[in-house]
N, CA, C and O atoms as a Tinker XYZ file with bonds, in Angstrom:
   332  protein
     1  N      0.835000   -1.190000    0.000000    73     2
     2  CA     0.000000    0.000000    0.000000    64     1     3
     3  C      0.879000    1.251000    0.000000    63     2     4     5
     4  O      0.820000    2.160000   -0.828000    81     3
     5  N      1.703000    1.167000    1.051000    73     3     6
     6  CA     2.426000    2.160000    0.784000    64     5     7
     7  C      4.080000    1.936000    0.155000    63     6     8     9
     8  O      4.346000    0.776000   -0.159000    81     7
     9  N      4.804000    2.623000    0.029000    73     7    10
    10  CA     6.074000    2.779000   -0.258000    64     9    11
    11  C      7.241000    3.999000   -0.191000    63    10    12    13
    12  O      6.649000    5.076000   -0.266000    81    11
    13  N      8.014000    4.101000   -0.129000    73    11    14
    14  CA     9.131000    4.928000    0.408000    64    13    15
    15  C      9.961000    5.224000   -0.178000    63    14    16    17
    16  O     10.339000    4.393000   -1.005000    81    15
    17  N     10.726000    6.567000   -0.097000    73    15    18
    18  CA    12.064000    7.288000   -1.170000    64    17    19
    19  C     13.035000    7.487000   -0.287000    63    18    20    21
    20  O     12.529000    7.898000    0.757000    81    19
    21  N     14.419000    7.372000   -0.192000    73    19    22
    22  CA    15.027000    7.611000    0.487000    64    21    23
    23  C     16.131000    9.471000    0.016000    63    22    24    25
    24  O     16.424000    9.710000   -1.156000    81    23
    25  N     16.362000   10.048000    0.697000    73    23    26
    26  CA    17.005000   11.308000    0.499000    64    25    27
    27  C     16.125000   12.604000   -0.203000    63    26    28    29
    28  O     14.913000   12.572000    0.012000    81    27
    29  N     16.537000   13.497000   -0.850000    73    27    30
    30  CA    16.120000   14.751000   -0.947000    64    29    31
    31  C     14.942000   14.887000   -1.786000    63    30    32    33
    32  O     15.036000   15.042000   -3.003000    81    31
    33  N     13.676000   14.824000   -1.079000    73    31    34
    34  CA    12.627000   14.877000   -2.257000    64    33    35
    35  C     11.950000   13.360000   -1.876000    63    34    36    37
    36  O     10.997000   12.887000   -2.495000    81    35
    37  N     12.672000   12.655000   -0.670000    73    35    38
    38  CA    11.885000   11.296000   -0.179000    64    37    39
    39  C     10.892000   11.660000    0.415000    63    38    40    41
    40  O     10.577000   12.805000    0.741000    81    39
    41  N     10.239000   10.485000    0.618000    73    39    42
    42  CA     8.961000   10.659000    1.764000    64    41    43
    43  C      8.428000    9.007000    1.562000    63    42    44    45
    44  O      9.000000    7.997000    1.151000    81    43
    45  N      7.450000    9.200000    1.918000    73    43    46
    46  CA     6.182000    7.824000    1.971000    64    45    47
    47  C      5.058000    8.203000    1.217000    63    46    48    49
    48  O      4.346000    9.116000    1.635000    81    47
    49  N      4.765000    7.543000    0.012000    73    47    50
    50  CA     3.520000    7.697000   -0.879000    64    49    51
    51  C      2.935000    6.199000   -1.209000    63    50    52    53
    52  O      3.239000    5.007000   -1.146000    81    51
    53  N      2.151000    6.865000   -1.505000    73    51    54
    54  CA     1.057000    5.437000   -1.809000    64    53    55
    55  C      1.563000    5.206000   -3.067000    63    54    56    57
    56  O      1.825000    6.022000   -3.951000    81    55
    57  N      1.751000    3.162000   -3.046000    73    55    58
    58  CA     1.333000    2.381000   -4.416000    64    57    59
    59  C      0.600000    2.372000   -4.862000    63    58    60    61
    60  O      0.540000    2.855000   -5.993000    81    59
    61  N     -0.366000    1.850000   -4.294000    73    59    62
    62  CA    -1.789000    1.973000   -4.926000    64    61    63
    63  C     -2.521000    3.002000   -4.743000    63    62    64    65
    64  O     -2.252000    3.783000   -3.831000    81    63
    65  N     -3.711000    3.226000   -5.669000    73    63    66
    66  CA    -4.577000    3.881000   -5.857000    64    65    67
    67  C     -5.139000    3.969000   -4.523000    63    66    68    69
    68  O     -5.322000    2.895000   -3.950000    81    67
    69  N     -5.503000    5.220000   -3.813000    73    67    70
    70  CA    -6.429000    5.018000   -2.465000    64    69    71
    71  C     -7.699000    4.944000   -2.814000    63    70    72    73
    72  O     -8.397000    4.602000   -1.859000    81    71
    73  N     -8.448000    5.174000   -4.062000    73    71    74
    74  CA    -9.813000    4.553000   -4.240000    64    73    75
    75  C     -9.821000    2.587000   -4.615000    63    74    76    77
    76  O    -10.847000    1.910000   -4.691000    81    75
    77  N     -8.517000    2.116000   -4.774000    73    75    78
    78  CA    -8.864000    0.397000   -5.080000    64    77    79
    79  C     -7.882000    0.047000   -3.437000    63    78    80    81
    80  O     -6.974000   -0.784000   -3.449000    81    79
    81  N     -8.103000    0.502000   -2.675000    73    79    82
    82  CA    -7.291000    0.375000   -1.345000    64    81    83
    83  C     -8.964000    0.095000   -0.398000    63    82    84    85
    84  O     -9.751000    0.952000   -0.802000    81    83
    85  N     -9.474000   -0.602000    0.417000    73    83    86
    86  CA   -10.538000   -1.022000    1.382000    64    85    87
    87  C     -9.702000   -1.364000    1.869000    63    86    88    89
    88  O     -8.592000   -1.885000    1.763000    81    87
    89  N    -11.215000   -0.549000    3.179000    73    87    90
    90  CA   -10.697000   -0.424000    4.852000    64    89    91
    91  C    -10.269000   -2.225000    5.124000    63    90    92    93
    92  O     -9.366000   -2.556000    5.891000    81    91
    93  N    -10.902000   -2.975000    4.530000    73    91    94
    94  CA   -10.878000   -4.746000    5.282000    64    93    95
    95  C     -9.382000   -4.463000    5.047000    63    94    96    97
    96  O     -8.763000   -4.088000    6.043000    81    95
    97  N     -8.671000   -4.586000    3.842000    73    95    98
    98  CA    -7.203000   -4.324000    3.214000    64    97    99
    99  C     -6.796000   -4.416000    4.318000    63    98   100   101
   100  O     -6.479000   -5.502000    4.802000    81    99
   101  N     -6.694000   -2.912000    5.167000    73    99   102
   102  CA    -6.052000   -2.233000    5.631000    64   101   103
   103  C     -5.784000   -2.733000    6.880000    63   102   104   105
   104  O     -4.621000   -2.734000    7.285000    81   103
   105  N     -6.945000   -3.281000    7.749000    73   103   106
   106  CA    -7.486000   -3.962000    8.789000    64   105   107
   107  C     -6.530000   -4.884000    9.255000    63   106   108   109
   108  O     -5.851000   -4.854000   10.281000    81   107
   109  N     -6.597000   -5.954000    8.072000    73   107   110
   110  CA    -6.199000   -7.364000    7.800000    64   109   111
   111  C     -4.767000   -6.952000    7.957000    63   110   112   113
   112  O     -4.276000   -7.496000    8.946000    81   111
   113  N     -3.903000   -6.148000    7.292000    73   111   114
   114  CA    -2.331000   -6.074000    7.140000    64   113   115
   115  C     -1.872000   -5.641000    8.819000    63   114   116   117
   116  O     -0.957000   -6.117000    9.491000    81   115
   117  N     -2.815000   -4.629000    9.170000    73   115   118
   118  CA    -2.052000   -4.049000   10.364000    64   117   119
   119  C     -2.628000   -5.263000   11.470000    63   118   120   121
   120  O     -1.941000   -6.140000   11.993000    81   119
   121  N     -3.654000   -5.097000   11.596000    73   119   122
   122  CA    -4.084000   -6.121000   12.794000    64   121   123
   123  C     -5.194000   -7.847000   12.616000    63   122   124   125
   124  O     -5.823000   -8.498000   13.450000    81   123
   125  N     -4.999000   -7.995000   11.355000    73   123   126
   126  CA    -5.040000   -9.279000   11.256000    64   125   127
   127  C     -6.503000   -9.902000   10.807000    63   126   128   129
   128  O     -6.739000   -9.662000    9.623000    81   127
   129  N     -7.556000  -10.658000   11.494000    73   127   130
   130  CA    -8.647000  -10.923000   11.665000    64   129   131
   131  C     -9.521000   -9.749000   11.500000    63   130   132   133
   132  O     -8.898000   -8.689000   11.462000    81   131
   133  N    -10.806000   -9.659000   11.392000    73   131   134
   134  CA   -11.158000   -8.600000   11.461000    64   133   135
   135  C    -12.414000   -9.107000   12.422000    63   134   136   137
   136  O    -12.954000   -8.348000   13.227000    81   135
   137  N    -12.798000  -10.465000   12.234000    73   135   138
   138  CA   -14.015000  -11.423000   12.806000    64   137   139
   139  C    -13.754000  -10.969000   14.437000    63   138   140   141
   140  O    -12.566000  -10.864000   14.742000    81   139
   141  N    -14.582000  -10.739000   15.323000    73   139   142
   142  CA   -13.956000  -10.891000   16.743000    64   141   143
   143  C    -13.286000  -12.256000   17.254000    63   142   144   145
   144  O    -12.250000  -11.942000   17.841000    81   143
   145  N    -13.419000  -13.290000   17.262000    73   143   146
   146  CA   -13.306000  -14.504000   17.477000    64   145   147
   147  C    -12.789000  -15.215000   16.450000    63   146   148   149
   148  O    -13.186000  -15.040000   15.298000    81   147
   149  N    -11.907000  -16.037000   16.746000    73   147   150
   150  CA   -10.913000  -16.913000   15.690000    64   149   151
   151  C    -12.086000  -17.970000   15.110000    63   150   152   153
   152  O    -11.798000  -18.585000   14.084000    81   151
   153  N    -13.162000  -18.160000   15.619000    73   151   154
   154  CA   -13.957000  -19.217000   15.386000    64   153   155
   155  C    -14.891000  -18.812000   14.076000    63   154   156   157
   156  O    -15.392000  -19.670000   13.349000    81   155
   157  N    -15.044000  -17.487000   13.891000    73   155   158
   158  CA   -15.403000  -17.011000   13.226000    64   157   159
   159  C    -14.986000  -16.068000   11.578000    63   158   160   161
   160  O    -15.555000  -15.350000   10.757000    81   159
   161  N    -13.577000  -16.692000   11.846000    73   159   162
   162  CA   -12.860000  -15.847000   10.709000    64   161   163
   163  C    -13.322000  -16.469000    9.530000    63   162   164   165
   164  O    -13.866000  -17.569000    9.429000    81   163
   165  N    -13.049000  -15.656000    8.654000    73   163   166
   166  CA   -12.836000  -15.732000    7.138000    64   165   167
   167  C    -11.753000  -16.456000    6.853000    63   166   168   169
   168  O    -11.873000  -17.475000    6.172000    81   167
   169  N    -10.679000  -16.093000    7.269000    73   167   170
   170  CA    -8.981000  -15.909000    5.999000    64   169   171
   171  C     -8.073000  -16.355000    7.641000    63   170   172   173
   172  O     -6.873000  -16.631000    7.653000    81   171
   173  N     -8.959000  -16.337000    8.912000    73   171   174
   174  CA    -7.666000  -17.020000   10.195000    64   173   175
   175  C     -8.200000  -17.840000   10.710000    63   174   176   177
   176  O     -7.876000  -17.931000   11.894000    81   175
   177  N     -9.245000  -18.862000   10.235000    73   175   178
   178  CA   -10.217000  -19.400000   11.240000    64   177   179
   179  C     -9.210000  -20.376000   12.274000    63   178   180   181
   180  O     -8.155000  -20.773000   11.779000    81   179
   181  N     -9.446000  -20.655000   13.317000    73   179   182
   182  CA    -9.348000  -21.622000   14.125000    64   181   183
   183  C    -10.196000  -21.845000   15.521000    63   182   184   185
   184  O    -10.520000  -21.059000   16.411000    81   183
   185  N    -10.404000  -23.195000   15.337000    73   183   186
   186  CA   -11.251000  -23.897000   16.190000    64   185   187
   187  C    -10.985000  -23.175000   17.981000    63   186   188   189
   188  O     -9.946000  -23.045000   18.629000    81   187
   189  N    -12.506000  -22.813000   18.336000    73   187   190
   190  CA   -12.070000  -22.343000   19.830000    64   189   191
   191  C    -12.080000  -23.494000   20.774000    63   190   192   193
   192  O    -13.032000  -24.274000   20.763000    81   191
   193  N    -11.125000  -23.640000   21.552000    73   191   194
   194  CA   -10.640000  -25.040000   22.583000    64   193   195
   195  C    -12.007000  -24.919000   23.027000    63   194   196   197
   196  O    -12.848000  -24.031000   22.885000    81   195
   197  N    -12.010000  -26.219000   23.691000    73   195   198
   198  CA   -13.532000  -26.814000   24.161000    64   197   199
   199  C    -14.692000  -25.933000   23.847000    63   198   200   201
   200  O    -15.253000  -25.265000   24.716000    81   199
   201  N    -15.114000  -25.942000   22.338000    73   199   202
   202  CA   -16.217000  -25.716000   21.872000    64   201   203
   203  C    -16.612000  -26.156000   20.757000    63   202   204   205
   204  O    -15.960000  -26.246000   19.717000    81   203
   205  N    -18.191000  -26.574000   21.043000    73   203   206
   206  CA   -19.213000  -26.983000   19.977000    64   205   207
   207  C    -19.508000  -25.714000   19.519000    63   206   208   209
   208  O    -19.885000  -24.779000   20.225000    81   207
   209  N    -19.264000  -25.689000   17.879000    73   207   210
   210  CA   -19.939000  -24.411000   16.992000    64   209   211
   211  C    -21.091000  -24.971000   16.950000    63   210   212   213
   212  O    -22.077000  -24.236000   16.880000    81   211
   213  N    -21.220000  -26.074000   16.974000    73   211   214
   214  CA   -23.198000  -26.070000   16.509000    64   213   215
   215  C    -24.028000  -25.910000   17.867000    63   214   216   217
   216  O    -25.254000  -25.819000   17.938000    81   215
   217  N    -23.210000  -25.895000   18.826000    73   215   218
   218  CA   -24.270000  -25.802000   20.018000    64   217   219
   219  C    -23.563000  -24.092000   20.672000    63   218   220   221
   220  O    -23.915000  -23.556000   21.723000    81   219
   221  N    -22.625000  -23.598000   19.775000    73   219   222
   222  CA   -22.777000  -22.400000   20.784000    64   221   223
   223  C    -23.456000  -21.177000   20.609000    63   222   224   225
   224  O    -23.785000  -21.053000   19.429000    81   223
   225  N    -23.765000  -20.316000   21.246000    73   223   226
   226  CA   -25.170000  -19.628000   21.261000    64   225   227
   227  C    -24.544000  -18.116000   20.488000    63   226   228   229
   228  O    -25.309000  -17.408000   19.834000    81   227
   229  N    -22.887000  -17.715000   20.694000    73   227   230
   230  CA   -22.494000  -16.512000   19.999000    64   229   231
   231  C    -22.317000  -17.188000   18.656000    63   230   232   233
   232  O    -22.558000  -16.248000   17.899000    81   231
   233  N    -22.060000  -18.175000   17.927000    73   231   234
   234  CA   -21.226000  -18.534000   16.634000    64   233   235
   235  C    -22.338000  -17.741000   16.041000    63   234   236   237
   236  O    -22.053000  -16.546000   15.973000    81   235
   237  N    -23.441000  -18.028000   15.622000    73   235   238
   238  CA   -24.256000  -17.095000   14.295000    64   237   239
   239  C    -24.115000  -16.051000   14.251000    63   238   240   241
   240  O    -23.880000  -15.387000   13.241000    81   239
   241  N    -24.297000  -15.458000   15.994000    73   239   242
   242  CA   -24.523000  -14.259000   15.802000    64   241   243
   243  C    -22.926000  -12.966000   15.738000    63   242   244   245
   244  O    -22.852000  -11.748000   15.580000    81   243
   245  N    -22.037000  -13.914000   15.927000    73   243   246
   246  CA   -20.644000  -13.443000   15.741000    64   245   247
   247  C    -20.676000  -13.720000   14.156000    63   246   248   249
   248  O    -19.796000  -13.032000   13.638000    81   247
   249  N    -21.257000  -14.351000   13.361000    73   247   250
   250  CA   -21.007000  -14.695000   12.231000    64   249   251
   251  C    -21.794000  -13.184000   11.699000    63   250   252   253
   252  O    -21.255000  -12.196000   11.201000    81   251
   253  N    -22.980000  -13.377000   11.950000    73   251   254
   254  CA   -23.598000  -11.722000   11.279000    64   253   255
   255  C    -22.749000  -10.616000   11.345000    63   254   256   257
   256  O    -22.365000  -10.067000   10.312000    81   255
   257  N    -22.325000  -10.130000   12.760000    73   255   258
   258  CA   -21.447000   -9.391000   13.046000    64   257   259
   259  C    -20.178000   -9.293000   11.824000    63   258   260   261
   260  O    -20.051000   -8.278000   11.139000    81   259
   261  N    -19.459000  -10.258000   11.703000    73   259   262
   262  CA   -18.401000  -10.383000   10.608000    64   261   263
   263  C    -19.118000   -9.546000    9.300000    63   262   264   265
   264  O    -18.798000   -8.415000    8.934000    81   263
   265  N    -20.087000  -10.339000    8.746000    73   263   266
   266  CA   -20.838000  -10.293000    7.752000    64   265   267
   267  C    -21.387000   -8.484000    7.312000    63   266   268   269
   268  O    -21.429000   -7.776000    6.306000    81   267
   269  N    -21.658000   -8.401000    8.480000    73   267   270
   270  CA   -21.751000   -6.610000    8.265000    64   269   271
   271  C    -20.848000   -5.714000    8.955000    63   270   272   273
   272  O    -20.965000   -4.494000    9.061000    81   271
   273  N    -20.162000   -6.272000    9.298000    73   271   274
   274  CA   -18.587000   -5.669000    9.430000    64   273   275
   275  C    -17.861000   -5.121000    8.017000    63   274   276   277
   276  O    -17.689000   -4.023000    7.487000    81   275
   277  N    -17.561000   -6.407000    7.738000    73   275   278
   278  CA   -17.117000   -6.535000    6.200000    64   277   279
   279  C    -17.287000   -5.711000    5.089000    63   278   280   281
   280  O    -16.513000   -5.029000    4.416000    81   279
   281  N    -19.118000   -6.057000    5.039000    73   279   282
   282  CA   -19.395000   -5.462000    4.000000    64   281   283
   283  C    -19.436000   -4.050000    3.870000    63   282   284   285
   284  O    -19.570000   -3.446000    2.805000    81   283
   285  N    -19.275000   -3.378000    5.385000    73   283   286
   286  CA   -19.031000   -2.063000    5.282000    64   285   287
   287  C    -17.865000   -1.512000    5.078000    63   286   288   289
   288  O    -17.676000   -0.384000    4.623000    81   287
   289  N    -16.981000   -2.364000    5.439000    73   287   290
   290  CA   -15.483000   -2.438000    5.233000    64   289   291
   291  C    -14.839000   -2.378000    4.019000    63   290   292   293
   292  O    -13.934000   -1.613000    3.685000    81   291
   293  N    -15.421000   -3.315000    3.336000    73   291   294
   294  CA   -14.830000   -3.204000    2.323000    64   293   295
   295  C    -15.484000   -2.816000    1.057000    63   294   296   297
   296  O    -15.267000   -2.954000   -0.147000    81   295
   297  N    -16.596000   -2.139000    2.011000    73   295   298
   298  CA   -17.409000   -0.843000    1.077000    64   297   299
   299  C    -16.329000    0.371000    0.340000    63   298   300   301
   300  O    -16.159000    0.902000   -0.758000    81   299
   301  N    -15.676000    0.411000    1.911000    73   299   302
   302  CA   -15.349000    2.230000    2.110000    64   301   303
   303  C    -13.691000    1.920000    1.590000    63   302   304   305
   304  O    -13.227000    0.826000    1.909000    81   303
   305  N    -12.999000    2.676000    0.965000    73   303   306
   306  CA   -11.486000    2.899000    0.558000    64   305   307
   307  C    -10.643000    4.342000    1.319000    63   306   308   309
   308  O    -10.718000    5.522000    1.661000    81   307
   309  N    -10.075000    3.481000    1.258000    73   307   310
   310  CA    -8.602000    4.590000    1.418000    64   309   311
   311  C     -8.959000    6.124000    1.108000    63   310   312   313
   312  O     -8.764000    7.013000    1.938000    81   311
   313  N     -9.408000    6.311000    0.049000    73   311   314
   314  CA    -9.878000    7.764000   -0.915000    64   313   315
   315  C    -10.950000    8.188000    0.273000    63   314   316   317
   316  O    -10.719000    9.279000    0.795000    81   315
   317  N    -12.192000    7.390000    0.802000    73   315   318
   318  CA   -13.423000    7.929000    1.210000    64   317   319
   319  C    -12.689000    9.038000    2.512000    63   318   320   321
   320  O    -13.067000   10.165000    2.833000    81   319
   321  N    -11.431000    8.144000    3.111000    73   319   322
   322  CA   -10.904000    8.962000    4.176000    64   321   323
   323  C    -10.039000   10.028000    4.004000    63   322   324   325
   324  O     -9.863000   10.894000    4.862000    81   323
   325  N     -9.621000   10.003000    3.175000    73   323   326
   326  CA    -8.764000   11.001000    2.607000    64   325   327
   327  C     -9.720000   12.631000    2.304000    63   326   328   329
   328  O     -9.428000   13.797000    2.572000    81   327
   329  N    -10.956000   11.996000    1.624000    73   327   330
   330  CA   -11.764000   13.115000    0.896000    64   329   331
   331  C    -12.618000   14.071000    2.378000    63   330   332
   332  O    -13.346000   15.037000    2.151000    81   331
């Protein structure tokens, strides 16, 4: 996303475009998951120690949560914050 110049006239500018840059992107690189719960990821899933997903009472509704997390996420770009 980003990239760097070194000496007179350096700085830090963007590679990419900040309108094809989403917030999920951004999320995911710096802090990873975006799901609250590993049980619930997309792209990190792992199994939570002693638990039934079909009998536990947050999995769906941590699953919605993700679900419109996301989609707002990776509605909005880089550009929307900038502007």
């Amino acid at each position: 996303i980003l990239d760097s110049k070194k000496g007179k006239g350096g700085g830090y500018f963007f590679k990419e475009n900040p309108q094809n840059v989403n917030l999920a992107k951004i999320i995911r690189l710096v802090n990873g998951p975006i799901a609250m719960l590993p049980c619930v990821s997309l792209n990190f899933y792992e199994k939570c120690a002693d638990c039934n997903e079909d009998h536990c009472s947050l999995h769906d509704v941590l699953i919605e949560v993700r679900d419109a997390s996301l989609k707002i996420l990776e509605e909005k770009t880089l550009l929307d914050l900038i502007d």
